[in-house]
N, C-alpha and C positions, 0 to 999 in steps of 0.2 A: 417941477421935474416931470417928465413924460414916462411915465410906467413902462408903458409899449418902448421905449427906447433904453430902458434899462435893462428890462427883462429878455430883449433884443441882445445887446450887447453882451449879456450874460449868455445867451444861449450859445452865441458866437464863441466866449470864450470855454464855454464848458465843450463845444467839437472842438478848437483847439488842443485843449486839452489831453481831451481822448486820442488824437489824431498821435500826438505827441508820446504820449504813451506807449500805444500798437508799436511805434517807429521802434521804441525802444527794444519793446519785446521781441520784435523782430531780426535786431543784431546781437539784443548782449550774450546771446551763447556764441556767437562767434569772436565775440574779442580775447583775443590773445593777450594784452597789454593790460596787468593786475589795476594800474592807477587810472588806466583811462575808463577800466569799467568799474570803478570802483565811481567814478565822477560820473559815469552813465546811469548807474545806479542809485548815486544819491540826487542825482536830476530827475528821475523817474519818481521817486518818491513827493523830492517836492512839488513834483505836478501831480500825483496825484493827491496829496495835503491841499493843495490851492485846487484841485477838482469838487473836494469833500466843501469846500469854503463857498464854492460859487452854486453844489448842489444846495447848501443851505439857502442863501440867495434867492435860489428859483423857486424854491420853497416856498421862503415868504414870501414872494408873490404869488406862488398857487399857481407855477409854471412847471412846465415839464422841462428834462432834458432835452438836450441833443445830440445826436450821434453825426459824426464826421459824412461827409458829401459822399455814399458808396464810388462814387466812379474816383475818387480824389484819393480815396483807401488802396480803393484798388490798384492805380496809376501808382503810386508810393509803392505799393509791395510789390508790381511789375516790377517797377524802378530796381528795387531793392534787390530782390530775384537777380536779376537779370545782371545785374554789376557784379554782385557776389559772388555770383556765376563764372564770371569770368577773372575777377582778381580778387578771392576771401583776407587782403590786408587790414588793419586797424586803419591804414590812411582810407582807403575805400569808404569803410564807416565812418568816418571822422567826417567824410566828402560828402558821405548822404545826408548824415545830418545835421551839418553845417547849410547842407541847401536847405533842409526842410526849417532849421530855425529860424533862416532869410524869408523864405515864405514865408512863416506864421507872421515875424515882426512885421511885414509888410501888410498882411493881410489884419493883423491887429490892429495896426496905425488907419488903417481902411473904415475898419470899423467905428473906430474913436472917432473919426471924423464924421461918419455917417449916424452914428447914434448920438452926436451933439447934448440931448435934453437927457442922457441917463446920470442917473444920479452919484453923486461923488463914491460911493461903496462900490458900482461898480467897473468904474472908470480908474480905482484904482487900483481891484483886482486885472483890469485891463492894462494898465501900465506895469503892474509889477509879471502878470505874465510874458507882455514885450523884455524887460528886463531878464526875466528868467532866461528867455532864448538868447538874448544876445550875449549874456554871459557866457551862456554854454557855448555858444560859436567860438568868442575870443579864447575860453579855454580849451579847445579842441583843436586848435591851429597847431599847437606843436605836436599833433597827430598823423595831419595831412599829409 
């Protein structure tokens, strides 16, 4: 197994992670709808549970974190900003972060491919964080 490609793909998923998180922070005072942020809520948690999992992780390898792509943060809170701006609905939210779970998964599956030789712990904190988002998309549809 390739260290550098472990420790890699962890890094990846711990800015996922964090990326995911902010996302959250950044709507759940605005939802209106008790059960969708009650689901926004216990999604935030679990990522940051599996955040606590992958900083262990990079630990043991005697790696540092990572923090989310500043311009990538940024563009998402524009984003965010800017929508809410103009229509503060629960579909709105449901819209943002329905995009942004399609990113990460995609950007996830990017990585899985590209970090090939990391080792099985963290490839399937990688899959179950892909998991994570696509759930939450499917269950957010009846928000939209």
């Amino acid at each position: 197994m390739n260290n550098s490609d472990t420790v890699e793909l962890l890094k990846e998923c711990d800015a996922g992670v964090k990326m995911a998180v902010a996302s959250f922070d950044d709507v759940l005072g605005r939802i209106r709808n008790s059960d969708m942020k009650e689901l926004l809520q216990k999604s935030k948690t679990s990522h940051e549970e599996l955040g606590d999992e992958i900083h262990s992780l990079l630990d043991e390898h005697g790696s540092d974190e990572k923090d989310p792509n500043p311009v990538a943060k940024t563009m998402s809170w524009m984003k965010t900003t800017m929508k809410m701006g103009i229509d503060e609905s629960d579909s709105t939210v449901a819209s943002l972060i329905t995009d942004g779970c399609n990113m990460g998964v995609k950007s996830l599956h990017r990585y899985m491919n590209q970090y090939r030789d990391a080792d099985p712990a963290s490839r399937d904190i990688c899959g179950r964080l892909a998991g994570m988002e696509e759930n939450l998309c499917r269950d957010l549809r009846e928000y939209l």
